[in-house]
C-alpha positions as CSV (number, residue, x, y, z in Angstrom):
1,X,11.5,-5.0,-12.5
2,X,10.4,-1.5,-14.0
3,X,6.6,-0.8,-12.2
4,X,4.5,1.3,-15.0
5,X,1.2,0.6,-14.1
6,X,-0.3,0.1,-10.4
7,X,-3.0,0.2,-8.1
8,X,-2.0,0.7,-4.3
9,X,-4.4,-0.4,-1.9
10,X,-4.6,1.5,1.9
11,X,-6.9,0.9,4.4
12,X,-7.1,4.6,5.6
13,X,-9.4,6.5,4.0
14,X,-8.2,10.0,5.1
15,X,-4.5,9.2,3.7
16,X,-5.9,7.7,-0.2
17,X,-8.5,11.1,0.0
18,X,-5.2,13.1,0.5
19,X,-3.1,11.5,-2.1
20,X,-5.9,11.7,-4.7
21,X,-6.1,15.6,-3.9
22,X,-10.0,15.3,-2.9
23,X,-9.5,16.5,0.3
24,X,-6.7,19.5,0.6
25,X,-6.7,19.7,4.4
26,X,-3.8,17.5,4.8
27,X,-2.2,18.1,8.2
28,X,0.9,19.5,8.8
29,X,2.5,16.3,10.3
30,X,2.6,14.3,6.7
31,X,2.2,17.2,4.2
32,X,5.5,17.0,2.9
33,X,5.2,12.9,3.0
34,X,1.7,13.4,0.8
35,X,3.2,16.0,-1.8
36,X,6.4,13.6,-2.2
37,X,4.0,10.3,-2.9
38,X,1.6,12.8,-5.3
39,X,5.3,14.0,-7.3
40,X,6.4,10.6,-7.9
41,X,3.3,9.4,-9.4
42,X,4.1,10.9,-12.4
43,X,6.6,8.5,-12.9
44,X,4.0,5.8,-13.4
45,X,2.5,5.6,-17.0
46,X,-0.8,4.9,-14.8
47,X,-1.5,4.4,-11.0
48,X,-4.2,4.5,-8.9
49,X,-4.6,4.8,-5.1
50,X,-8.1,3.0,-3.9
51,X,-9.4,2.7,-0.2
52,X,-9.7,-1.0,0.4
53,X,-10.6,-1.8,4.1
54,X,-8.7,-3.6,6.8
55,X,-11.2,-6.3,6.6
56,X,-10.7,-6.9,3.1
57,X,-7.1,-6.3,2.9
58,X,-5.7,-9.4,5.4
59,X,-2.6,-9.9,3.4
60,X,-1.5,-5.5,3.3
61,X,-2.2,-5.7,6.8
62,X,-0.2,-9.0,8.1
63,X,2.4,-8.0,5.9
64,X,2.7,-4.6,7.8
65,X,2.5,-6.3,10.9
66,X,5.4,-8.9,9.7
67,X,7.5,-6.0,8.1
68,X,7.4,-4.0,11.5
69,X,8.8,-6.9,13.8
70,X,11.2,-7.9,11.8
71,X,12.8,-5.0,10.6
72,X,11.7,-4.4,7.5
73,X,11.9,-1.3,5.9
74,X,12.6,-1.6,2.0
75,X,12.3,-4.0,-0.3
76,X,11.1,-7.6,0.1
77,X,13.6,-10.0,-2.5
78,X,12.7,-13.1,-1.7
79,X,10.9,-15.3,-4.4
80,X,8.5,-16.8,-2.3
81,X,6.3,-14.3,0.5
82,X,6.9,-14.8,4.2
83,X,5.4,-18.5,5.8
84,X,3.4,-15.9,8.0
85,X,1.2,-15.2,5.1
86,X,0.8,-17.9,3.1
87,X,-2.6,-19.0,4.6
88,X,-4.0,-15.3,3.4
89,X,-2.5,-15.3,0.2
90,X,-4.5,-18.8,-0.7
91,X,-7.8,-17.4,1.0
92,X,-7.8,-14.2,-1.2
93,X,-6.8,-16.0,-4.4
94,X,-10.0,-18.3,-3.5
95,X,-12.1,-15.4,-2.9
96,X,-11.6,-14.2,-6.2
């Protein structure tokens, strides 16, 4: 699967104001981390990073929480998403 176009959704605000270069007082601890993510978007035909809060990103979040206690730390390849969020998934796709 070859991404070209994307949005990527975070719930903190200071980190998407970093990566989207409207606020250059990035500290020290992730500056490297924020110029590698703002390099690589140029190989994205279009991308867009967007502040979405916790409250309305459920499924980013629990999927966070499943990927840190289970060892996570890549890719996901299954076909179908983890039981743990299933319930999520059908509530956002209603709340459309």
């Amino acid at each position: 699967m070859e991404l070209t176009h994307c949005i990527i959704e975070g719930d903190a605000l200071s980190i998407v104001q970093y990566i989207q270069g409207l606020d250059v007082n990035i500290p020290w601890k992730i500056r490297s981390v924020i110029s590698d993510i703002q390099a690589l978007v140029f190989a994205f035909a279009d991308v867009k990073f967007v502040f979405v809060p916790r409250s309305l990103n459920f499924v980013a979040h629990e999927l966070a929480k499943f990927a840190l206690h289970n060892s996570v730390s890549d890719w996901w390849w299954s076909p179908t998403p983890p039981t743990s969020i299933l319930n999520s998934l059908k509530a956002d796709v209603l709340s459309v």
